[in-house]
C-alpha positions as CSV (number, residue, x, y, z in Angstrom):
1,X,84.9,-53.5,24.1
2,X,87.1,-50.3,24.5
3,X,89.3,-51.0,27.6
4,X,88.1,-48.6,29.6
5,X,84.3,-48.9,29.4
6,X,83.0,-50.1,33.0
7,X,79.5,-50.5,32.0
8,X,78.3,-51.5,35.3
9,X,79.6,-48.2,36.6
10,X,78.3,-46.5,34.0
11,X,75.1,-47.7,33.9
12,X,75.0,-47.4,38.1
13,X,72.1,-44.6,37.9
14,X,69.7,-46.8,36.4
15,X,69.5,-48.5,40.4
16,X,69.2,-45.1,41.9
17,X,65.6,-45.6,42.6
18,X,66.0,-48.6,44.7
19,X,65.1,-47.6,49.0
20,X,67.8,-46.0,50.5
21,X,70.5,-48.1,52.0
22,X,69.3,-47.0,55.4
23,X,66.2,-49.0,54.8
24,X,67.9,-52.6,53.4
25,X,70.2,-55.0,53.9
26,X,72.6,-55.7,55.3
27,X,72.6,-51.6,57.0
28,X,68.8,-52.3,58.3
29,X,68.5,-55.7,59.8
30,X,64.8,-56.4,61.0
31,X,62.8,-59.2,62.0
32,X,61.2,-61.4,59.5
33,X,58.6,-63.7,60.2
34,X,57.6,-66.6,58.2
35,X,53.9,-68.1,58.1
36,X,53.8,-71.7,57.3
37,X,51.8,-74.8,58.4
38,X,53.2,-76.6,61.9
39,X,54.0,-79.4,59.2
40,X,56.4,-77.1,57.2
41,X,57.7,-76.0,61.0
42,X,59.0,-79.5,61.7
43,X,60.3,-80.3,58.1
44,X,62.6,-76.9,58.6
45,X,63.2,-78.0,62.0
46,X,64.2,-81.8,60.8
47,X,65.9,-81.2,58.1
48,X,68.0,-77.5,58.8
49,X,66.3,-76.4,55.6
50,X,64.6,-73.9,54.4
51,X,62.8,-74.3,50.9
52,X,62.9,-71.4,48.4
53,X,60.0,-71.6,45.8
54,X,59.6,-70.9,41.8
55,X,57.9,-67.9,41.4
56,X,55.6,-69.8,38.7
57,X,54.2,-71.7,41.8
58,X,53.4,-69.0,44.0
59,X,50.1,-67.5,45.2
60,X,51.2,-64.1,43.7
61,X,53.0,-65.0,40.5
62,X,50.9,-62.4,38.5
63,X,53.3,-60.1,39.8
64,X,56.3,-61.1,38.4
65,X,54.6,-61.4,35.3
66,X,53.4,-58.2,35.4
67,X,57.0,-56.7,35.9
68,X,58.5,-58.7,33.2
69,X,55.6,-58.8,30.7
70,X,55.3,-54.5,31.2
71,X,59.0,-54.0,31.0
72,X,59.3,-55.7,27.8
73,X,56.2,-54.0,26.6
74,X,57.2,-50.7,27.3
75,X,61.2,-51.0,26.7
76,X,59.9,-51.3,22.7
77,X,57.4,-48.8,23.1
78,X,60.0,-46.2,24.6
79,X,61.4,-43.5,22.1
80,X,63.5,-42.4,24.6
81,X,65.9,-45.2,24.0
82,X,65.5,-45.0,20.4
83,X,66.3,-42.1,19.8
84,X,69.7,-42.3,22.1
85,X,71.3,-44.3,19.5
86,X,73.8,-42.7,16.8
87,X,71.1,-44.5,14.1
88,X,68.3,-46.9,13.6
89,X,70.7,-49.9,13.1
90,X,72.7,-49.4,16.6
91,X,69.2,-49.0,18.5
92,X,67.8,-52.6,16.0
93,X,70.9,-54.2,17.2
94,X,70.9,-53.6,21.1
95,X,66.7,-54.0,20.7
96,X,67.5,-57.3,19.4
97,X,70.1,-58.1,21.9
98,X,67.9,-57.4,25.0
99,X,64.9,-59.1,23.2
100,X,66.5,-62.4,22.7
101,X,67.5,-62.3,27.0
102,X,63.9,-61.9,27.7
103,X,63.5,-64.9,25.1
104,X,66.1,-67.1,27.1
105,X,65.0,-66.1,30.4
106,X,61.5,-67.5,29.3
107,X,62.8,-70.3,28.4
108,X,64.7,-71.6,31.2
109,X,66.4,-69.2,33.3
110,X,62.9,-68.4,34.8
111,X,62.6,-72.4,36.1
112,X,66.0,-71.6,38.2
113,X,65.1,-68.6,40.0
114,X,64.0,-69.3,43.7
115,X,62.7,-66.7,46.0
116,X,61.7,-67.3,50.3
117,X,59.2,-64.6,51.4
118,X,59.3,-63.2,54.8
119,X,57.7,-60.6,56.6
120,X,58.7,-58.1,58.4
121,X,58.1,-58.4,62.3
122,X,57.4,-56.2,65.5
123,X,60.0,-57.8,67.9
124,X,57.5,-56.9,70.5
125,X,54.7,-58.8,68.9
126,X,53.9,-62.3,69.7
127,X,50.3,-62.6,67.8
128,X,51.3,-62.0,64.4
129,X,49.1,-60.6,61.8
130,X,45.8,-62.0,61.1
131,X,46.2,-61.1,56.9
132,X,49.1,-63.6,57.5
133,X,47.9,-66.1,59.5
134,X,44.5,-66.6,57.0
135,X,46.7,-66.6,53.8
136,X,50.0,-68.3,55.0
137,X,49.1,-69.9,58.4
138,X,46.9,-72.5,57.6
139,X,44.2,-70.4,58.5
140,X,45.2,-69.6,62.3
141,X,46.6,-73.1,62.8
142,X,50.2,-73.3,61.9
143,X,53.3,-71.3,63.0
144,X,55.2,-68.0,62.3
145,X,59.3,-68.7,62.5
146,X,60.8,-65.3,63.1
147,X,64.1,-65.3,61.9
148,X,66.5,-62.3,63.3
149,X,68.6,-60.4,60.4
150,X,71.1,-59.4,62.4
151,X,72.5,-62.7,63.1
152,X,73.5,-62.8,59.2
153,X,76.7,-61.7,57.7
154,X,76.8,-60.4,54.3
155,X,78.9,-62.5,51.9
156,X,80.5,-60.6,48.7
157,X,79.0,-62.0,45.4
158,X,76.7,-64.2,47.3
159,X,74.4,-66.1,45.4
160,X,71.7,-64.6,47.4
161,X,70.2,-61.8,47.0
162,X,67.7,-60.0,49.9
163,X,65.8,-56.8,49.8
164,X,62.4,-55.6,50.9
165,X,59.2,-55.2,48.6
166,X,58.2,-51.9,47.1
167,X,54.8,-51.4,47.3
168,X,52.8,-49.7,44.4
169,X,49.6,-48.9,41.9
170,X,49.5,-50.7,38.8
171,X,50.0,-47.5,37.7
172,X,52.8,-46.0,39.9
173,X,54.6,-49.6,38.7
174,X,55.0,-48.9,35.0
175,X,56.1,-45.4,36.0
176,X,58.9,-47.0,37.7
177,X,59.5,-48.9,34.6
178,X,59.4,-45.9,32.5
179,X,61.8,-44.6,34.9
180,X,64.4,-46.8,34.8
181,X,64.2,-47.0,30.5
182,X,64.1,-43.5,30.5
183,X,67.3,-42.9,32.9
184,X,69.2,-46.2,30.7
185,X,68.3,-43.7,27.5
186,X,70.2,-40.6,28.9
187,X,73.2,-42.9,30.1
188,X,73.0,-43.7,26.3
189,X,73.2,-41.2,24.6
190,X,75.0,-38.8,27.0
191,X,78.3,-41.7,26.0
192,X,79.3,-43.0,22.6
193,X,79.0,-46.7,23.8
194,X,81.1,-49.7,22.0
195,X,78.9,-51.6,20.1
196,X,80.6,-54.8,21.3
197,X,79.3,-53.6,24.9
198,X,75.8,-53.6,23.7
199,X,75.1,-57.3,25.2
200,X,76.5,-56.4,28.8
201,X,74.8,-53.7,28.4
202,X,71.3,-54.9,27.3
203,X,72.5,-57.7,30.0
204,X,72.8,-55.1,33.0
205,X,69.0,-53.0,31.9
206,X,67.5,-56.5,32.1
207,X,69.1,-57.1,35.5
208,X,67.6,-54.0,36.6
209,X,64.3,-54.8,35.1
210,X,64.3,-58.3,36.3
211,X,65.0,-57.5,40.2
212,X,62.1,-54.4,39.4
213,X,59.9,-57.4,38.8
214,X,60.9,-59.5,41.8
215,X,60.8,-57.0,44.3
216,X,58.1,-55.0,43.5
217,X,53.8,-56.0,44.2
218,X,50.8,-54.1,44.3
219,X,50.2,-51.9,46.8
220,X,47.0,-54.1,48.2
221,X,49.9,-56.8,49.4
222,X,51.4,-54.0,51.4
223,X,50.4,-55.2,55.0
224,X,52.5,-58.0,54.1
225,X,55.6,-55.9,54.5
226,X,57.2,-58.1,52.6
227,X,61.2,-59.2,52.6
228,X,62.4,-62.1,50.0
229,X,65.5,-63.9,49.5
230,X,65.9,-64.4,46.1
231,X,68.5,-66.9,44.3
232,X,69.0,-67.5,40.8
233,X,71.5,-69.4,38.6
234,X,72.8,-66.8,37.0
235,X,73.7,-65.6,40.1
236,X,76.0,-68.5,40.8
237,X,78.6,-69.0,38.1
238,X,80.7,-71.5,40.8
239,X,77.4,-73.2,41.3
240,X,77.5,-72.4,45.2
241,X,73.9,-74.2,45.6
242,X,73.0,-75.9,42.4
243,X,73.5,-79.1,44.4
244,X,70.2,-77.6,47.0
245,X,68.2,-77.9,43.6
246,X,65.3,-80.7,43.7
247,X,61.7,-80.6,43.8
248,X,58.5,-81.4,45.7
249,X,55.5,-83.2,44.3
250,X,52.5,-81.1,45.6
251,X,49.2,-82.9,44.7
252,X,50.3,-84.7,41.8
253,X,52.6,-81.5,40.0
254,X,56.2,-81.9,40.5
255,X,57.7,-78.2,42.0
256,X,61.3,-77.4,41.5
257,X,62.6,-76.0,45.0
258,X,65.8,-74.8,46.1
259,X,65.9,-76.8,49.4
260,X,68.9,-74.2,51.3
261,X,70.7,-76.1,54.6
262,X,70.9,-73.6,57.1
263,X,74.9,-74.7,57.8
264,X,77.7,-72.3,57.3
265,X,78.0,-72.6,53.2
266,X,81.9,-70.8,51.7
267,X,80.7,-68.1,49.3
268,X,77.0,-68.3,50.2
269,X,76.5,-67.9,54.1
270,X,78.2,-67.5,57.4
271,X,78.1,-70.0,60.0
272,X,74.6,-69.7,61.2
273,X,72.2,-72.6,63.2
274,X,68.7,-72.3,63.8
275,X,69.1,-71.5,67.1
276,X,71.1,-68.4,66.6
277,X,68.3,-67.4,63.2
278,X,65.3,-68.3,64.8
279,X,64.5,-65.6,67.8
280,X,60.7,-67.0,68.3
281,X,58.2,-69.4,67.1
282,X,54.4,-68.0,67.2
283,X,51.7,-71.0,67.0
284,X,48.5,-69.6,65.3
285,X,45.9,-68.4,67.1
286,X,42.7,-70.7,65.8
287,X,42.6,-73.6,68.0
288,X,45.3,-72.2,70.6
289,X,45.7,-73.9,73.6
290,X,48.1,-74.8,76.2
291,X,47.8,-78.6,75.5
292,X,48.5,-77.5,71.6
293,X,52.0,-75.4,73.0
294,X,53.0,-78.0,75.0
295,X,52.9,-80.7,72.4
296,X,54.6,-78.1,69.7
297,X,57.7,-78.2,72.6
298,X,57.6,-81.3,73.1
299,X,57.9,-81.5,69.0
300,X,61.0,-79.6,69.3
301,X,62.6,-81.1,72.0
302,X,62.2,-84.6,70.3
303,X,63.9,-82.8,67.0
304,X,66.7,-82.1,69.4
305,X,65.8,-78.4,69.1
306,X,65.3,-77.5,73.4
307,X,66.5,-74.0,72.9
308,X,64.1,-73.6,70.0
309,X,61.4,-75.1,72.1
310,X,61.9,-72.6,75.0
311,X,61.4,-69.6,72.4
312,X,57.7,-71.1,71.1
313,X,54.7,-68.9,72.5
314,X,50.7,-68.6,71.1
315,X,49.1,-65.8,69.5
316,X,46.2,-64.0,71.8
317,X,44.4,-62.8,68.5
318,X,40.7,-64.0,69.0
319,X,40.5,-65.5,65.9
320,X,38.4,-69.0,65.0
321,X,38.5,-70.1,61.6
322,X,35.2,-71.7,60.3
């Protein structure tokens, strides 16, 4: 690789269509609520964890496959990156490179990412939204955690990555894809690029692809206004967090998790507790009562949490699941 080829520089433009920085982390620091069951609120309460998932076992993993099924698709279909390359054998060597990461990625590196899904919160609101509470909530009966943004410090080369959801048509997605290919094909050919730079290369356009498939969804989710925190291995090449890697057995299928401790964690997170994350706790509104309040602070006051117990209030939505 010539000695002067930063590729990651170079190839900067092909992340130019990501929300402006006004609108992300860490410059825009919201609320961000999320909807769980009140037995998921203890076990993150108990434990100072909170457990990212595989996107394999998620409600809505048709939309990572969509992203990563569609960009594959359409990277071989482009001519726009064909034709960027001095000849046919350049363009069959980089296709091949880039080919065989989506090949790896499927099988293994996609068992080790992890993402935790939030959404973003009114700070005046204390009912929550009923989309959430029927799909995440247990139905009206369990408990939004809103977590506060602005209590977190950005860490340099964190293993963790966080970023709001782009919202879009099936259509308007694959645009985006074509996009990106399109803008990695003038970067091509507009440079004579080492051929011995071809896998950091094909290495950074998947990168680009990949988080494209992570943080993007169709546009019905929308009302979710959805952030994730998103770790992967390859993300963590001092292996920060591998040690937070287990699983879960969920109704006879073994899960793998990333089961974070909310402690201050060198190279991964600031010194943070609960009580400084957490700004509120919203119980569900199905079944709401003052008996069902009490008992949730009393909860927290036997988990040795009394500051978290002070913040817990109940959703006025009129809402009674059936």
């Amino acid at each position: 690789m010539r000695d002067n080829f930063d590729y990651k520089a170079y190839l900067r433009p092909i992340w130019a269509d990501l929300r402006p920085a006004d609108q992300r982390f860490p410059a825009f620091r919201p609320l961000i609520a999320h909807y769980c069951s009140i037995a998921t609120l203890e076990a993150v309460v108990k434990n100072e964890q909170f457990w990212f998932s595989n996107p394999l076992y998620m409600n809505d993993y048709e939309e990572l496959v969509f992203g990563l099924a569609n960009s594959r698709n359409r990277f071989l279909q482009n001519t726009s990156i064909r034709n960027a390359f001095k000849n046919p054998e350049q363009y069959d060597r980089f296709r091949e490179q880039v080919l065989w990461i989506y090949d790896q990625f499927d099988k293994g590196l996609l068992f080790d990412i992890y993402i935790a899904c939030f959404a973003e919160h009114d700070p005046t609101d204390n009912d929550g939204l009923l989309s959430m509470w029927r799909g995440y909530g247990a139905n009206g009966s369990g408990a939004a955690i809103v977590f506060n943004t602005a209590a977190l410090t950005e860490i340099p080369h964190s293993p963790l990555r966080m970023d709001p959801v782009t919202y879009g048509t099936s259509e308007e997605r694959l645009a985006w894809i074509d996009q990106i290919l399109n803008k990695f094909a003038e970067l091509v050919a507009a440079y004579d690029i080492p051929e011995d730079a071809f896998p950091a290369c094909a290495s950074e356009l998947f990168e680009r692809l990949l988080m494209f498939s992570v943080f993007t969804k169709h546009r019905g989710f929308r009302e979710e206004k959805e952030w994730r925190v998103v770790y992967s291995r390859h993300y963590d090449p001092n292996q920060i967090l591998t040690d937070m890697l287990g699983y879960f057995i969920n109704g006879g299928t073994v899960e793998p998790k990333l089961k974070f401790r909310i402690a201050p964690l060198d190279g991964a997170a600031a010194g943070v507790t609960l009580e400084q994350l957490v700004v509120k706790i919203i119980l569900g509104p199905n079944g709401a009562s003052v008996r069902s309040t009490m008992a949730v602070r009393r909860m927290l006051e036997t988990l040795g949490k009394p500051v978290l117990a002070e913040r817990v209030v109940t959703s006025s939505t009129p809402y009674r699941a059936k």
